[in-house]
N, C-alpha and C positions, 0 to 999 in steps of 0.2 A: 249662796251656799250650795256645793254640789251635791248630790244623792249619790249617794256609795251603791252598788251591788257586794262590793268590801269593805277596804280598804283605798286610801287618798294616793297612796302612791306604787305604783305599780314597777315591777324591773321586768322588761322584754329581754330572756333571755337566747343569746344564739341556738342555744339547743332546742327552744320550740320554735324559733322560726326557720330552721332548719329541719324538724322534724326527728332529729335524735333524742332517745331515752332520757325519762328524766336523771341527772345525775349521772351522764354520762361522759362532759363534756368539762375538762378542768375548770378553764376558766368559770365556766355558768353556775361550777358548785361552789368557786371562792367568791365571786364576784356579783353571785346571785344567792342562790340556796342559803348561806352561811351567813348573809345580809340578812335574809326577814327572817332569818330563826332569833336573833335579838334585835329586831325592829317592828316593834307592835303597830303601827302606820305604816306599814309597807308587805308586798305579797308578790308573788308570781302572777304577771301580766295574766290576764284572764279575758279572751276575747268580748266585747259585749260591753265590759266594767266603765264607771266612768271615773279617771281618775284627775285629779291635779296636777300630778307630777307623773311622769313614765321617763325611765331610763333606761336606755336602748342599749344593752350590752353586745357590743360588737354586732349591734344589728343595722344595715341600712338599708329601713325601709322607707324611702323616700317620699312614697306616696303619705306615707301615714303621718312623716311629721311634719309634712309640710299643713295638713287639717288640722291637728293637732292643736287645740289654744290654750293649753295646760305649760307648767314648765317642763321643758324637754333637755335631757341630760344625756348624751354622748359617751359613755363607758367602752374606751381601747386597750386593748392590752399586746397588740401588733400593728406594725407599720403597714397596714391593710389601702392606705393611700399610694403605695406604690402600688397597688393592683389594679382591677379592673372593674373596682364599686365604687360609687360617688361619697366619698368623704368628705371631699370639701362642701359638697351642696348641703349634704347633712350637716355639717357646720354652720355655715350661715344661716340653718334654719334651728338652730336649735340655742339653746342659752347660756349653756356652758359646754365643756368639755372635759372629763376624766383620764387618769392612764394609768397603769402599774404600775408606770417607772418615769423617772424626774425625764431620762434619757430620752422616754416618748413624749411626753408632755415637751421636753426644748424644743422637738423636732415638729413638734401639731403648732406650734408657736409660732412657727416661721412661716405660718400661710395663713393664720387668723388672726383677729383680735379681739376675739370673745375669749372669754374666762376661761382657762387650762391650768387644771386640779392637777395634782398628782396621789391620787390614794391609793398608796401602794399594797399590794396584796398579801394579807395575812389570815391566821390558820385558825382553825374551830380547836378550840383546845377540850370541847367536848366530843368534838369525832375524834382525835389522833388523843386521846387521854391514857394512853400506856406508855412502860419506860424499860427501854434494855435494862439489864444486867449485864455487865460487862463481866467476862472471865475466859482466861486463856489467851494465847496470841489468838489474831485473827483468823480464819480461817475462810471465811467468805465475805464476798460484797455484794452491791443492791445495785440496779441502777435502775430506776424508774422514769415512764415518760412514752408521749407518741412513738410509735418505732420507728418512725421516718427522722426521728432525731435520735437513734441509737447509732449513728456514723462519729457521733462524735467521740464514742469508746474507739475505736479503729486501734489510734494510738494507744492505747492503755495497755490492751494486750499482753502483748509480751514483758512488761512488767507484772503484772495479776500473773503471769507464768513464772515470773523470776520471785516473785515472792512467794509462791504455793497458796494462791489465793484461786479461790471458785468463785463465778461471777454469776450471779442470778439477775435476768433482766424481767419486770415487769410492766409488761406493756399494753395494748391493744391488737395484738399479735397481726397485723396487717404492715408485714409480714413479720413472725417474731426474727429475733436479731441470730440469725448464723452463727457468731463466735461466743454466743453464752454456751457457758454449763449448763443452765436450766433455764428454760423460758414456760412465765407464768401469766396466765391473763386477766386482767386489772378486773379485780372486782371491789367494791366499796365493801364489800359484807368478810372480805378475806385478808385487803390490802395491809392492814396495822401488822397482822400477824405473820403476812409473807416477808413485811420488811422486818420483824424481831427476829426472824430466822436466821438473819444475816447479821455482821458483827461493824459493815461501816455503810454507807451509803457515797456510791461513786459519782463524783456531778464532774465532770470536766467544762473547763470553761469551752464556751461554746464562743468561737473563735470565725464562723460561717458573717459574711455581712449583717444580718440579720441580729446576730448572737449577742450586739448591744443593750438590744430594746426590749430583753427576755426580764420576767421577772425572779426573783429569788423563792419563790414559791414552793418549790422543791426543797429548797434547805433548808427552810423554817417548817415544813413539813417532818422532815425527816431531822430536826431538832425537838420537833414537841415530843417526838416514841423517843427520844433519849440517843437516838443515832449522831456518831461524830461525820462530820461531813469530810472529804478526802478531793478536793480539788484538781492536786498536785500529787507530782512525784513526792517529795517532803512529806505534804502531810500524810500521802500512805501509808510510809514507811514509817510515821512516828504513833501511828494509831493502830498497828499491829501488838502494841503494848497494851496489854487492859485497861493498866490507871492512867495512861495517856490518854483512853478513849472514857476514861470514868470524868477524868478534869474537864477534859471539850465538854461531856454532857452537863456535868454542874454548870460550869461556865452557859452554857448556851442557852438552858431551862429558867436560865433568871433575866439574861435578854428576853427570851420567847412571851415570857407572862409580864415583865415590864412593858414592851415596844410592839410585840406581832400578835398581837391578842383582836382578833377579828371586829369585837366588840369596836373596837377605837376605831374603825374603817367605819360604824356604823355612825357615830358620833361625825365623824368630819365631812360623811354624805349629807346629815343634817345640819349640819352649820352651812354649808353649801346651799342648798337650799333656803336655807332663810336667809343668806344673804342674798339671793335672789331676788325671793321675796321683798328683802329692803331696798333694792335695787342699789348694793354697793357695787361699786366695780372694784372685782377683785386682781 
């Protein structure tokens, strides 16, 4: 039986092993934070702690999991194996393997044959717990995200100009985005409210090599505050209407609380687990 200083199972997120603020770092607040707020056995990696399980989110710290004689869980949410960190060694050394998306998970598949999860990233629906009101044509959009991924508005442009739409980007302003109307910087304590400001939320498909292995995190984000999401040429243009953008939100608010309910991310890291523990091959 092991002695806790906490909690049994610990998530090493990239944001402390990196040294960034807490809740600063997307993935570390879906994929960490929003994990042990409904997981009573589980807490933010605490140096010192002795745990059973640690799940290393997007972290590879080699040394650590190779001493490590706990179960060691591999959380990816980027194709971070084309780089220049040891992923595959982490793998071998660990007992399973996670990802956001089915698309990473096929792609981790093809160099291991340890157990490769897909639990895909879903929203706090007690952090994003507000909801547009939809009234009037559009008149503004959102687009949220690193600014180093704000290239992928480029194209939009001149449609947001042909429609009389204002673009508001909220980002981490290194560097903010040149062709917004308004550039705002991501704060957790502001973001609900800078995105109600606005009437749709801009995601263009992200079309870059990489733009596969993304998750949909944004849109189910920007589904829970009642926002219609805007892809495409089409769908801009059909959600410049109110009640077109009233339908998307109904429509989308009863997916979000069926399917993206973060709780169920909690639930299938612990089945995980204990099929570990039973030593099923999954």
């Amino acid at each position: 039986m092991s002695v806790y200083n906490n909690k049994p199972i610990g998530i090493l997120l990239f944001e402390q092993f990196h040294g960034r603020s807490p809740n600063s770092i997307g993935s570390s607040r879906i994929r960490g934070h929003w994990l042990v707020k409904y997981w009573d056995k589980a807490e933010i990696f605490q140096q010192g702690a002795k745990y059973d399980v640690v799940i290393f989110q997007k972290v590879y710290w080699l040394d650590y999991v190779k001493i490590f004689k706990g179960i060691k869980i591999l959380d990816i949410c980027d194709p971070d194996y084309l780089d220049t960190v040891p992923v595959k060694e982490i793998i071998d050394n660990c007992d399973a393997v996670t990802t956001s998306t089915e698309a990473l998970a096929e792609a981790v598949r093809q160099f291991t044959d340890k157990p490769v999860r897909c639990i895909p990233d879903r929203v706090d629906l007690e952090t994003h717990n507000v909801q547009k009101k939809h009234q009037g044509r559009a008149k503004k959009v959102v687009w949220f995200g690193y600014s180093h991924n704000a290239e992928t508005l480029d194209a939009t442009i001149s449609t947001l100009k042909r429609f009389g739409l204002k673009l508001k980007v909220i980002s981490d302003f290194r560097p903010p985005y040149s062709k917004a109307d308004e550039n705002v910087k991501f704060e957790n304590e502001t973001f609900n409210k800078e995105v109600l400001d606005c009437d749709i939320v801009l995601l263009p498909k992200d079309t870059r090599p990489r733009g596969r292995f993304k998750s949909n995190n944004k849109t189910l984000i920007a589904w829970a505050l009642g926002m219609p999401v805007a892809t495409n040429f089409d769908e801009l243009k059909r959600f410049l209407d109110p009640l077109e953008r009233q339908k998307e939100v109904e429509k989308r608010l009863k997916e979000i609380r069926k399917k993206w309910d973060v709780k169920k991310s909690v639930e299938e890291f612990k089945n995980l687990i204990q099929e570990i523990k039973n030593g099923k091959r999954l």
